[in-house]
C-alpha positions in Angstrom: 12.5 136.1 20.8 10.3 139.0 21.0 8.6 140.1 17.6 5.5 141.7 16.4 3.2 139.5 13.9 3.4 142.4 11.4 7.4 142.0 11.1 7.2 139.5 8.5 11.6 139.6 8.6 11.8 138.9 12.6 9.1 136.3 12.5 10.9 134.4 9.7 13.9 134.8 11.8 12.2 132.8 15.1 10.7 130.0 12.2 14.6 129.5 11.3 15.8 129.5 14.9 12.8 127.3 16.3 11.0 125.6 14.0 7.6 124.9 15.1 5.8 121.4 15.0 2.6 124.1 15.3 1.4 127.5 15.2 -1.2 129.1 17.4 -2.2 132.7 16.4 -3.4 134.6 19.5 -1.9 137.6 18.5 -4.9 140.2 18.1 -6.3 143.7 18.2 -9.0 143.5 20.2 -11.9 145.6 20.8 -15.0 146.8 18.5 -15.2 150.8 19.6 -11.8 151.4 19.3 -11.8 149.9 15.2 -14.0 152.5 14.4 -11.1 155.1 15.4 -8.6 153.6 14.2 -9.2 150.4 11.2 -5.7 150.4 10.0 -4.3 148.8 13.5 -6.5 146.0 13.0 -6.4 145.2 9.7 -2.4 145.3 10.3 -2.2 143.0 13.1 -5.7 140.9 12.3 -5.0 140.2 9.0 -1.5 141.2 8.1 0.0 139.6 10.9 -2.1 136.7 10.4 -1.2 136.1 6.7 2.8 136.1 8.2 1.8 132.9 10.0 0.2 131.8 7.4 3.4 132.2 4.6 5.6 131.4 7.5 3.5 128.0 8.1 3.6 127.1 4.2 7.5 127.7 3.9 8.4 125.7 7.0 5.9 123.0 6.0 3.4 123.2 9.7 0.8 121.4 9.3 -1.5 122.4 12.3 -2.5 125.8 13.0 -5.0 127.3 15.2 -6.5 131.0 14.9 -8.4 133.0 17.7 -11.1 134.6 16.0 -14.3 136.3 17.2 -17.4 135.9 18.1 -18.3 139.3 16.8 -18.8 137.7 13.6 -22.2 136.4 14.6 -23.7 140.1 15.7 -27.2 140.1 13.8 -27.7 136.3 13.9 -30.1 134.6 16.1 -29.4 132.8 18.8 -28.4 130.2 19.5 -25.4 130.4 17.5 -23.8 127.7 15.8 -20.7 127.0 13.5 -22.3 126.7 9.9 -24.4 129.9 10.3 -22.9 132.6 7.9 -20.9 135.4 9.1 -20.5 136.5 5.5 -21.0 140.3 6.9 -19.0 142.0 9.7 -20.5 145.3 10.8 -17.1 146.9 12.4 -13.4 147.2 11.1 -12.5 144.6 14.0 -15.2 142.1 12.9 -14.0 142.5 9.2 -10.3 142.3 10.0 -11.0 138.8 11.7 -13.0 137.4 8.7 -10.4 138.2 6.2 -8.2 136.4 8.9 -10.5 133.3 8.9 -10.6 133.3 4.6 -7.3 133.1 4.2 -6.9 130.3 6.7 -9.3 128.6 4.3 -7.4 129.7 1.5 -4.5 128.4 2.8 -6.1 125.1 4.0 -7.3 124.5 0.5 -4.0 125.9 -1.5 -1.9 124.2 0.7 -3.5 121.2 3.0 -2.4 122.9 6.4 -4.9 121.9 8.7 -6.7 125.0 10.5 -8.9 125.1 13.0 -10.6 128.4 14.3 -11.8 129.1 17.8 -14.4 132.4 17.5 -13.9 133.2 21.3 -16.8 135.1 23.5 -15.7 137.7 26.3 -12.4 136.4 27.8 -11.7 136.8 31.6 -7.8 137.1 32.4 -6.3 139.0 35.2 -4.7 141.2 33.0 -7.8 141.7 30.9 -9.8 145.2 29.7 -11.6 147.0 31.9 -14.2 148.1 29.7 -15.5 144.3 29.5 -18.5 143.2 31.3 -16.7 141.1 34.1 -14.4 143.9 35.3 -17.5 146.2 35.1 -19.9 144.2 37.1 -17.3 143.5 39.8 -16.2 147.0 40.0 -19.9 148.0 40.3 -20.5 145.5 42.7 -17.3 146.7 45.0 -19.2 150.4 44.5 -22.2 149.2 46.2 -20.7 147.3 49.1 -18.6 150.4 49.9 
């Protein structure tokens, strides 16, 4: 199957076809600058998307899901970070879009005893990755200078 998480209608249709033992949202819109332009993308896919899951997760009773936040939520906070400090104020549409995502996890964990964890991931590396992040930048600066 191929969906998108804001097709609430095709997702259900995967649930009923393959029911999951688990779900694992790494379905995002990544990417601070580009929220600014354009907030509605994120909120669609970030939280939207997420809350599909979510409804999909109650009605086919999963137990276990895991959400990829951000670790955008802890801009402003000294470092060294750690889990219980509050991220109780996102300073960019993406930020924001990933904490309603992580409130209604705990909504639904408390409404409905599905057990969430949430992973607020740093820069990611991946071959396929942005080239505006810091690895591809310092290697393509580095390839500059060699040349």
């Amino acid at each position: 199957y191929k969906s998108v998480i804001e097709n609430y209608n095709s997702l259900k249709d995967i649930f009923k076809s393959y029911p999951p033992n688990a779900v694992i949202n790494l379905a995002a819109r990544a990417g601070v600058r580009y929220s600014l332009e354009n907030p509605f993308i994120y909120l669609s896919i970030n939280a939207v998307g997420h809350l599909n899951l979510l409804e999909l997760s109650k009605e086919y009773n999963i137990n276990k899901f895991i959400l990829a936040s951000t670790s955008s939520l802890y801009v402003g906070q000294e470092v060294p970070f750690r889990e219980d400090l509050p991220v109780n104020t996102p300073i960019s549409p993406y930020a924001a879009s990933k904490k309603a995502a992580e409130a209604m996890a705990f909504t639904y964990h408390y409404l409905y005893g599905i057990d969430i964890s949430i992973l607020r991931y740093f820069t990611i590396y991946r071959p396929a990755g942005r080239p505006n992040m810091s690895p591809f930048r310092f290697i393509k600066w580095i390839m500059e200078s060699l040349s």
